[in-house]
C-alpha beads as a LAMMPS data file, in Angstrom:
LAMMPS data file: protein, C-alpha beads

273 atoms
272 bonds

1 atom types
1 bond types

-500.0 500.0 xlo xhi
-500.0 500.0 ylo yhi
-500.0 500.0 zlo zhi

Masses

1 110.0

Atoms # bond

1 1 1 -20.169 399.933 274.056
2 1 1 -16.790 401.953 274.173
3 1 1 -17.920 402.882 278.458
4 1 1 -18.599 399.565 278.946
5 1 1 -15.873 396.971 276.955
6 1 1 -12.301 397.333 277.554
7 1 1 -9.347 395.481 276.309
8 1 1 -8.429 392.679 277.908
9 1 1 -11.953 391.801 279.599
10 1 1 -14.059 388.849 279.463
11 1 1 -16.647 388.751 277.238
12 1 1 -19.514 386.858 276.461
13 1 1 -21.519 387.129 273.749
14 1 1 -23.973 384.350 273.255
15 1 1 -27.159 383.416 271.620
16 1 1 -28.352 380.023 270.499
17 1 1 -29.089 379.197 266.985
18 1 1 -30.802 382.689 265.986
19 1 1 -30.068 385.659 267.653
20 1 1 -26.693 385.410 267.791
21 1 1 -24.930 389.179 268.520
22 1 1 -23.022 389.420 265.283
23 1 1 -23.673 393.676 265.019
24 1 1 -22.478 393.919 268.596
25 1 1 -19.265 391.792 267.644
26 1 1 -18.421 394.012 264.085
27 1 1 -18.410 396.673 266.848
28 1 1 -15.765 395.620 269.041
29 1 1 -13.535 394.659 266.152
30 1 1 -13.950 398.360 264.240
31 1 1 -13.244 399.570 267.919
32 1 1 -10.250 397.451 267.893
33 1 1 -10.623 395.762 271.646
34 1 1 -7.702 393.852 272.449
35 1 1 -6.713 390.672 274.603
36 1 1 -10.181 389.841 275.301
37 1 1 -11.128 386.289 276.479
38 1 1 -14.038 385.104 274.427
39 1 1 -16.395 382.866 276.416
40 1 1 -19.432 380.851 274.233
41 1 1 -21.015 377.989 274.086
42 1 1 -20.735 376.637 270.435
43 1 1 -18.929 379.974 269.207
44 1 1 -19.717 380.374 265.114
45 1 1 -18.841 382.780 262.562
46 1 1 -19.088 386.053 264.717
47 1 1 -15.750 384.124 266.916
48 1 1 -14.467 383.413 263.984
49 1 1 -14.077 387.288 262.770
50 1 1 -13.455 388.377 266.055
51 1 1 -10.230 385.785 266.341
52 1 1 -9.097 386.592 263.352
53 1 1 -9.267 390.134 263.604
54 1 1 -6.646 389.785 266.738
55 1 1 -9.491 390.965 269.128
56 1 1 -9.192 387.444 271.123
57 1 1 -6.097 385.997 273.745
58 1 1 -7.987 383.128 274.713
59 1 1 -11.135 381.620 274.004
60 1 1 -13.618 379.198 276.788
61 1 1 -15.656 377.143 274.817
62 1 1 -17.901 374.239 273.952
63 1 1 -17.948 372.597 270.292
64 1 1 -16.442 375.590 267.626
65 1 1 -17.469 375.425 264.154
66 1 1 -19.156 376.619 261.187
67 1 1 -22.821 375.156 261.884
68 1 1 -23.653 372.635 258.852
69 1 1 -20.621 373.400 256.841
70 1 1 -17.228 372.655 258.998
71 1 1 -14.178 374.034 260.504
72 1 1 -13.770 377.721 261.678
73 1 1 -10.669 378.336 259.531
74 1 1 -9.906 381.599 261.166
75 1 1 -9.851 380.022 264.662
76 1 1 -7.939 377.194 263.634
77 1 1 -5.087 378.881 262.473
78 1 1 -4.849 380.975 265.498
79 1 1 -4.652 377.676 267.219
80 1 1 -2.210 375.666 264.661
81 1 1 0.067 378.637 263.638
82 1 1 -0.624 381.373 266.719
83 1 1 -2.050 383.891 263.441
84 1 1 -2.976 386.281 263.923
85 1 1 -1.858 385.803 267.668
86 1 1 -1.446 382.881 270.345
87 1 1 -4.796 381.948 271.384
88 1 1 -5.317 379.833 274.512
89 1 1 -7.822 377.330 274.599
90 1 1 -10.437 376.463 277.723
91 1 1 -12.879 373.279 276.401
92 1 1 -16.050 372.193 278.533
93 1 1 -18.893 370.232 277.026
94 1 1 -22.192 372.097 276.495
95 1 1 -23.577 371.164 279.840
96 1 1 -20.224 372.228 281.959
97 1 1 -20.847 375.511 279.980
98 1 1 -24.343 375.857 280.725
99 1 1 -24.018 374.635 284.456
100 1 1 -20.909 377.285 284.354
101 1 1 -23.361 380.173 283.562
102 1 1 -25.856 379.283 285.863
103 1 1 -23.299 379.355 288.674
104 1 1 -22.292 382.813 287.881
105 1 1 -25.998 383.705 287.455
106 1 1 -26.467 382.736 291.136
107 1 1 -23.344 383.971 292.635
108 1 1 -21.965 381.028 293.422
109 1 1 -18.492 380.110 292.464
110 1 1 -19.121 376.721 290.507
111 1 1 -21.348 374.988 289.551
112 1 1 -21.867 370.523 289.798
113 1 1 -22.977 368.409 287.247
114 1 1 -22.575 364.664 286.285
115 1 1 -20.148 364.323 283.410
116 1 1 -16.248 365.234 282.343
117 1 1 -16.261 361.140 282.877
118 1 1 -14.420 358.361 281.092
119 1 1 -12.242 360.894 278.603
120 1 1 -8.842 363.224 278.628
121 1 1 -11.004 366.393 278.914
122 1 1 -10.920 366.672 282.696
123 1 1 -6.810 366.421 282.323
124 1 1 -7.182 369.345 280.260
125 1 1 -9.502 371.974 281.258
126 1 1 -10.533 373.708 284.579
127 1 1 -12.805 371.160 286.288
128 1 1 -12.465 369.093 289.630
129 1 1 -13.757 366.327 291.086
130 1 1 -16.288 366.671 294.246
131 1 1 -17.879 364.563 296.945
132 1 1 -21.427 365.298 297.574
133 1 1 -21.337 365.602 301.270
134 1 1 -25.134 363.769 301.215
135 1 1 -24.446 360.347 299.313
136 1 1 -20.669 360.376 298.418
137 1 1 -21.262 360.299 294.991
138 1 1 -18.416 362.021 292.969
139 1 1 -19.344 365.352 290.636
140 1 1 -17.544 367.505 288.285
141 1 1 -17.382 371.013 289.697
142 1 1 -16.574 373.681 287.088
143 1 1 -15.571 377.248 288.190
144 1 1 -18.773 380.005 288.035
145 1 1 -18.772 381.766 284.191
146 1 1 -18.570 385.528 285.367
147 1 1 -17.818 387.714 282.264
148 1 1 -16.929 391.186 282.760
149 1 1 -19.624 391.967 279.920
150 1 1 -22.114 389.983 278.590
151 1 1 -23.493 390.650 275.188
152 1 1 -26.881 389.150 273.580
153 1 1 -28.857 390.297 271.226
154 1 1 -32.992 390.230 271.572
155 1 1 -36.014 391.368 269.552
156 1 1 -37.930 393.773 271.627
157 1 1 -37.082 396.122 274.323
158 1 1 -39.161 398.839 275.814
159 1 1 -38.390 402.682 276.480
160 1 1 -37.529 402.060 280.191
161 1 1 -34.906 399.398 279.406
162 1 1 -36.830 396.071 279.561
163 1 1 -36.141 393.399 276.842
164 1 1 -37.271 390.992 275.413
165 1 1 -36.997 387.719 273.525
166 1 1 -38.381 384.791 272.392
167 1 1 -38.523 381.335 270.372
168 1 1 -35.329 379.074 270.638
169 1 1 -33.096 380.383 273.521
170 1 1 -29.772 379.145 275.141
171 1 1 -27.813 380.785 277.968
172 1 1 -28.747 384.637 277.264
173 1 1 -30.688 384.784 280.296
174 1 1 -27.636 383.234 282.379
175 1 1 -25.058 385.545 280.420
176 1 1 -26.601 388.530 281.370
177 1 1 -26.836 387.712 285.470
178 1 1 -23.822 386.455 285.449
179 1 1 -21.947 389.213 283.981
180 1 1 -20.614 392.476 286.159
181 1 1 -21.974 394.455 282.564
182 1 1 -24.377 393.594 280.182
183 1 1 -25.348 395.019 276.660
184 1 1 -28.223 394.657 274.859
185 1 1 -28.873 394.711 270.753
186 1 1 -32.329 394.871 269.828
187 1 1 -34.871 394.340 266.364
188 1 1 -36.660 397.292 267.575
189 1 1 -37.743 399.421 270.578
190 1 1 -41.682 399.604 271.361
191 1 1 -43.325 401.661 273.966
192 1 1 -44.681 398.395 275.867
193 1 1 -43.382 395.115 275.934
194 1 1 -46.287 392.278 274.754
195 1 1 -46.626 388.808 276.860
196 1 1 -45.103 386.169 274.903
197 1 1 -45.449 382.435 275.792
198 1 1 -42.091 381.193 276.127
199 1 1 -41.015 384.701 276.210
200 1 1 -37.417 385.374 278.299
201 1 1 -37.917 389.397 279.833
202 1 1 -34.866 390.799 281.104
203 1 1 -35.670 393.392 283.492
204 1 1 -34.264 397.283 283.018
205 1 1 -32.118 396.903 286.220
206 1 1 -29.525 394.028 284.859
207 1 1 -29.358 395.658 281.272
208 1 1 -26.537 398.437 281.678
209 1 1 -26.977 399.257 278.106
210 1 1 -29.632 399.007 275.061
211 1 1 -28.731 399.566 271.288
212 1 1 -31.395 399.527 268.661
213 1 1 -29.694 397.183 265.829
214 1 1 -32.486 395.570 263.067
215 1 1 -30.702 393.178 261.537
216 1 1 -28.224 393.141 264.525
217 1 1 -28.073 389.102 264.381
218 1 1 -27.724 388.036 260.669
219 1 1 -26.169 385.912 259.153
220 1 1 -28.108 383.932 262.156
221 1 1 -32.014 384.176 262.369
222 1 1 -34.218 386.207 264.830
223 1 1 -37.507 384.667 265.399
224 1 1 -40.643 386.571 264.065
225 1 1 -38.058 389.035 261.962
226 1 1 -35.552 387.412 259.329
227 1 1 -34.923 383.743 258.347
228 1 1 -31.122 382.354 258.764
229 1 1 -28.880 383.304 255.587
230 1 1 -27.719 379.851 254.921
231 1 1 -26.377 380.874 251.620
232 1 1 -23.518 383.207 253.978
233 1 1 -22.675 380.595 256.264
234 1 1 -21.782 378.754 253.051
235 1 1 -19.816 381.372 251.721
236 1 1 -18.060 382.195 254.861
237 1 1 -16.390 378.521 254.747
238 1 1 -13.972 379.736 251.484
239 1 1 -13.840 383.814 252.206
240 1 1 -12.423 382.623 255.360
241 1 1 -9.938 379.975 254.419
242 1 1 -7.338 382.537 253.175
243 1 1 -5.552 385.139 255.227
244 1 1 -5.244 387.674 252.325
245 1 1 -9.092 387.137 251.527
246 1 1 -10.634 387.083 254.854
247 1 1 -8.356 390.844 255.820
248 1 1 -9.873 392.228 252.709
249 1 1 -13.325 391.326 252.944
250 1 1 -13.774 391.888 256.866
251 1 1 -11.993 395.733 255.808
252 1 1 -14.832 396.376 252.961
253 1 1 -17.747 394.439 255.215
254 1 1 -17.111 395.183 258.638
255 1 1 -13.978 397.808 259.478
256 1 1 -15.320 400.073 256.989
257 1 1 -18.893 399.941 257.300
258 1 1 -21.023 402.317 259.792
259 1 1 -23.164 400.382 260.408
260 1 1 -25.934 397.412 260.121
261 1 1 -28.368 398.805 257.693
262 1 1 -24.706 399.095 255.491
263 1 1 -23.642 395.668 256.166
264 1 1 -26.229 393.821 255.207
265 1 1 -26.773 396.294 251.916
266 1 1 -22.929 395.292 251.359
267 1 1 -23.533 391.489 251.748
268 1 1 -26.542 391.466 249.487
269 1 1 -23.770 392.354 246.930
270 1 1 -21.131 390.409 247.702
271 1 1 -23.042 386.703 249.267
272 1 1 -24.974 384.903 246.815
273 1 1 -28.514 384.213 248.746

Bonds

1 1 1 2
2 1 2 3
3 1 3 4
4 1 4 5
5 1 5 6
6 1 6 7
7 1 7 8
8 1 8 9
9 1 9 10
10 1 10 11
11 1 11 12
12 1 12 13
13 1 13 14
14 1 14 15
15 1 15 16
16 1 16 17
17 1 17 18
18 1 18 19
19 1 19 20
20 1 20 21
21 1 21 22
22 1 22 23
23 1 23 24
24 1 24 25
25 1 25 26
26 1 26 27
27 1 27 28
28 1 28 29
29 1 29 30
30 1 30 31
31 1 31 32
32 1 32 33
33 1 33 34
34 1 34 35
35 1 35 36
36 1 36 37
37 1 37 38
38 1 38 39
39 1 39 40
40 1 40 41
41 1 41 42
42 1 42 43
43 1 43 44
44 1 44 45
45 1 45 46
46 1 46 47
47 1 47 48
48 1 48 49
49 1 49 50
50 1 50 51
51 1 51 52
52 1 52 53
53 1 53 54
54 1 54 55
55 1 55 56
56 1 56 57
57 1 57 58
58 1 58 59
59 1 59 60
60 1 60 61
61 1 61 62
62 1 62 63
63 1 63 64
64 1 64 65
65 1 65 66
66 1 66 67
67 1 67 68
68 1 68 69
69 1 69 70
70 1 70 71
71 1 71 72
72 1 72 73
73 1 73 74
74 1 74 75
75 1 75 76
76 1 76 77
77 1 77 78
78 1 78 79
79 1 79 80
80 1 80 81
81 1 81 82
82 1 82 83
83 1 83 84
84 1 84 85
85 1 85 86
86 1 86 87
87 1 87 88
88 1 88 89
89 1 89 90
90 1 90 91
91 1 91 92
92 1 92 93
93 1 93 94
94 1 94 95
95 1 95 96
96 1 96 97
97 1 97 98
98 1 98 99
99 1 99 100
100 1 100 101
101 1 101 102
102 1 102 103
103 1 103 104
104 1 104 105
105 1 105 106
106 1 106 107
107 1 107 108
108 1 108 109
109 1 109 110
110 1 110 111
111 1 111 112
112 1 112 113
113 1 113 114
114 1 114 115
115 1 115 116
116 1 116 117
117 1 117 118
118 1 118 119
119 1 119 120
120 1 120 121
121 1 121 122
122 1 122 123
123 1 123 124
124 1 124 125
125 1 125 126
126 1 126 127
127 1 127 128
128 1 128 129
129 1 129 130
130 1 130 131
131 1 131 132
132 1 132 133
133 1 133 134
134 1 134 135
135 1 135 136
136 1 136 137
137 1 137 138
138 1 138 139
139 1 139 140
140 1 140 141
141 1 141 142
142 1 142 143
143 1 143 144
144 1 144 145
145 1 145 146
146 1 146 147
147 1 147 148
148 1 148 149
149 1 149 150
150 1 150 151
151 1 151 152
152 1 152 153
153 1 153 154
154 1 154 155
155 1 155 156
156 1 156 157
157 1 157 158
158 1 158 159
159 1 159 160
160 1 160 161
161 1 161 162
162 1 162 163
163 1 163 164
164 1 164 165
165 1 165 166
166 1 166 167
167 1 167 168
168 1 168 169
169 1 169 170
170 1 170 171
171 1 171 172
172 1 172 173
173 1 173 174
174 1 174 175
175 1 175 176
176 1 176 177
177 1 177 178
178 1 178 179
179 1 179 180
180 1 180 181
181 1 181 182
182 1 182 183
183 1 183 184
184 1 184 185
185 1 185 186
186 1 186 187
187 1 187 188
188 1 188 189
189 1 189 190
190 1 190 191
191 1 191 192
192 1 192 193
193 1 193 194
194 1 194 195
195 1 195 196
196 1 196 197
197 1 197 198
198 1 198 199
199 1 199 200
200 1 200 201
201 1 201 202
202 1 202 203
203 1 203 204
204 1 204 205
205 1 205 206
206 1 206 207
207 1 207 208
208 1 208 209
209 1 209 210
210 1 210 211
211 1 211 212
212 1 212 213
213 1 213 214
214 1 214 215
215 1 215 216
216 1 216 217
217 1 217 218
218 1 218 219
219 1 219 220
220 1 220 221
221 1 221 222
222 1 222 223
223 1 223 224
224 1 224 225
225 1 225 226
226 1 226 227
227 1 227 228
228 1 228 229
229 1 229 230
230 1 230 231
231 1 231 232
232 1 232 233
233 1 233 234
234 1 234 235
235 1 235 236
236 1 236 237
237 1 237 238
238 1 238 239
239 1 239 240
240 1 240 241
241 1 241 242
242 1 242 243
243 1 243 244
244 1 244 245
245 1 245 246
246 1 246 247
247 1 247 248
248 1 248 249
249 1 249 250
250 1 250 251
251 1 251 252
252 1 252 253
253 1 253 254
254 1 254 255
255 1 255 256
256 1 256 257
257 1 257 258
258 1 258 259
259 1 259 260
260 1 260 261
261 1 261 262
262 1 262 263
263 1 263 264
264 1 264 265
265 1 265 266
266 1 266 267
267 1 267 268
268 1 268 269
269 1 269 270
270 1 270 271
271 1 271 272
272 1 272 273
């Protein structure tokens, strides 16, 4: 990850629900990255630590929060009091995001859709209106998503670089084309990947890089491996609330630690299931 991340990129790290690259984002905050601008669609807890760990100068976004339980605290007081830096803010609705990736995942350099209507969102982020040269209708165009590195995590890859992954996905697929890098975290590596209905493969030759990581997406889920650890999502809504707090813990959990296996042994401690 050190080759391939460098301060002041763009980087995406996404995942929908479960699978969600927390391991790969510990990483870039113990290797203290820099002015990086954070795209995600619904970005969680692992935004949240990265934010307020300083890693982040601006942030591209649909719907932030702390699934089920509330505000991102961390990200909110970079926003209302610029701590522990200034963070700039680019809002799209999930679809603009999604259409977004799917334009950089075909080389093209935006993507249309039907929506950014009837509200002060258009006034405020990077989106124009367009005339389809067929009916006249007027679009929203949004500018192509493509991230310098792209970062998902999945639960299988294979020893020639093929992954893997399966049961609810969101943009990983998208993330990955679009993105001039990509890095893979994985459950495990098997000698031959096993046909999967539903299944999402990711072929060796857009995966620059492939890190085996069990455990690699917790506190979020990864179908067929762990459940979601609801009871840390919980706790993450008052360890994050205060500055003083949320230094320490990320320090003992995250800065300090080597590594996943560690981290979760350290949470099982200190997170009530």
């Amino acid at each position: 990850m050190r080759d391939l991340v460098h301060d002041g990129d763009t980087v995406a790290l996404e995942g929908f629900t479960h699978l969600i690259p927390h391991a790969a984002g510990h990483e870039l905050i113990r290797q203290g990255r820099r002015d990086l601008t954070l795209v995600r669609m619904t970005p969680d807890l692992v935004y949240d630590q990265l934010i307020g760990m300083g890693a982040a100068r601006k942030l591209v976004f649909s719907w932030g929060g702390n699934p089920g339980v509330g505000s991102l605290h961390r990200l909110r007081d970079a926003v209302e009091h610029a701590y522990p830096a200034p963070l700039e803010l680019e809002e799209h609705s999930h679809a603009g995001m999604a259409v977004a990736y799917a334009a950089g995942a075909s080389d093209l350099p935006f993507g249309v859709l039907r929506g950014y209507r009837d509200g002060d969102l258009p006034a405020r982020t990077r989106v124009a209106p367009i005339e389809c040269p067929f009916t006249g209708e007027v679009l929203a165009a949004v500018p192509a998503h493509r991230p310098d590195v792209g970062i998902v995590h999945a639960q299988q890859a294979d020893r020639h670089g093929n992954v893997q992954l399966w049961g609810i996905t969101g943009v990983q697929k998208e993330a990955v084309l679009a993105s001039a890098r990509s890095i893979v975290t994985v459950e495990e590596i098997v000698d031959e990947l096993e046909p999967r209905p539903g299944a999402i493969v990711l072929p060796a030759w857009v995966v620059d890089a492939v890190c085996l990581a069990p455990g690699g997406a917790h506190p979020s889920y990864a179908h067929g491996y762990y459940d979601r650890d609801n009871g840390f999502y919980r706790a993450w809504d008052e360890i994050s609330r205060d500055r003083d707090r949320f230094a320490t813990w990320m320090r003992r959990h995250v800065v300090e630690t080597a590594d996943v296996v560690e981290y979760r042994a350290s949470l099982a401690e200190a997170v009530p299931a």
